[in-house]
C-alpha positions as MATLAB code, in Angstrom:
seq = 'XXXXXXXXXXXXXXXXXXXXXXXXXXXXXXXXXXXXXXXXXXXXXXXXXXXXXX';
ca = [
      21.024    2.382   16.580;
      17.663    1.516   14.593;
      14.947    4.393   13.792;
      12.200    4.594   15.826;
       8.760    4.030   15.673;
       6.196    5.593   14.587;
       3.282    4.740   16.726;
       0.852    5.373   13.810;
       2.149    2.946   11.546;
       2.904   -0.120   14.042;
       0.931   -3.193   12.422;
       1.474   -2.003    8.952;
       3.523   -3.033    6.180;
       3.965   -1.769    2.687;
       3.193   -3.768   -0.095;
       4.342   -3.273   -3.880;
       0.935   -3.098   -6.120;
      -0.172   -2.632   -9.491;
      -2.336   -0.284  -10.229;
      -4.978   -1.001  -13.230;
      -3.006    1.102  -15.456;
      -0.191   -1.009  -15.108;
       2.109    1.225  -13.327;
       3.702   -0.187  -10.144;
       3.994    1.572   -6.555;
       3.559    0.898   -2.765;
       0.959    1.018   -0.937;
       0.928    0.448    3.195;
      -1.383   -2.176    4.243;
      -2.255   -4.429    7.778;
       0.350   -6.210    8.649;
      -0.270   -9.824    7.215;
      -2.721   -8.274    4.670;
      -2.710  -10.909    1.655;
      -1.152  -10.093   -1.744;
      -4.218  -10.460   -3.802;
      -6.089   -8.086   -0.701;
      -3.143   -5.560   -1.329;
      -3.988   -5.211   -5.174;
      -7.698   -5.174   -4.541;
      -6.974   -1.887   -1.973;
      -4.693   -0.418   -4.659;
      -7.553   -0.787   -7.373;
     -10.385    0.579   -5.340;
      -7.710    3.805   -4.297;
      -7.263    3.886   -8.151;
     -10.886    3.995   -9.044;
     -11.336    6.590   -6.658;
      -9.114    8.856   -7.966;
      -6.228    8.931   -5.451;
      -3.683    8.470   -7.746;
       0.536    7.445   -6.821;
       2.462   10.176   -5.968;
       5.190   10.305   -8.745;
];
């Protein structure tokens, strides 16, 4: 049997980014969010200070 839903996160997908420090991680974006979008939202999170969880 598949996992639910969660409500909250319908129309989302997560997207693999890299952050300006080079370091990779996943972010969760719109669903059909572009790539280049994806690393632009994962830059501005970085310059803000919210930084991956390890």
């Amino acid at each position: 049997m598949p996992e639910e839903s969660t409500p909250d996160l319908l129309g989302t997908e997560m997207r693999e980014v890299t952050f300006p420090d080079h370091s990779r991680g996943i972010i969760l974006v719109q669903a059909g969010t572009p790539q280049d979008d994806a690393e632009a939202v994962a830059a501005r999170m970085w310059s803000e200070g919210r930084r991956p969880v390890p």
